[in-house]
C-alpha positions in Angstrom: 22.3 6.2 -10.8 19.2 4.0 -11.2 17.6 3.8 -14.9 14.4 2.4 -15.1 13.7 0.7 -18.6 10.3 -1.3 -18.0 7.5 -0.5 -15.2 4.0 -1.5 -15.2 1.4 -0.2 -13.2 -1.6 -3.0 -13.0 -4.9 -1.5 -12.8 -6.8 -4.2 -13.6 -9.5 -5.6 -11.3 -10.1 -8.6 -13.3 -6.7 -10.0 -13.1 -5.6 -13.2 -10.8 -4.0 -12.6 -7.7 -1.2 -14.9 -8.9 -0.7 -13.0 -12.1 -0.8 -10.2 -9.9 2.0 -11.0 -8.0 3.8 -12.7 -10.9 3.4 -8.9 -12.1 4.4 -6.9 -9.0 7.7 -9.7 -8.4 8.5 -8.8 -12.3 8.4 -4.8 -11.3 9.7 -5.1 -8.3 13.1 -6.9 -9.2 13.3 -4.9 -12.4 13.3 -1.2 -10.3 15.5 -2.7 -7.6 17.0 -5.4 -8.6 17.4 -9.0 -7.2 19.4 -9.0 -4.4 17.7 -6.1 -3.1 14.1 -7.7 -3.4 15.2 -10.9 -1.7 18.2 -9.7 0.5 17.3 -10.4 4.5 16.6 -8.4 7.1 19.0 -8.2 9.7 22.9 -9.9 8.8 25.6 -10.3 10.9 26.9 -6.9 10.8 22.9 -5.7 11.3 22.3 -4.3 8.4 19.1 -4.5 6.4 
């Protein structure tokens, strides 16, 4: 079961791309976690 405490959609057109990704990196690892967001493609035992 996955709970999802924080999420933020950016709809801002004025922001920075860097602040932008800053922003999508912070949802991102938040909704899935770390070692899913930077796990690589493709082990040993081919997995993703």
């Amino acid at each position: 079961m996955r709970v999802s405490l924080t999420f933020e959609y950016v709809t801002d057109p004025n922001m920075k791309p860097f602040k932008r990704f800053i922003s999508n990196m912070k949802d991102s690892i938040t909704y899935f976690g770390f070692e899913q967001v930077f796990r690589r493609k493709g082990g040993n035992n081919g997995n993703a």
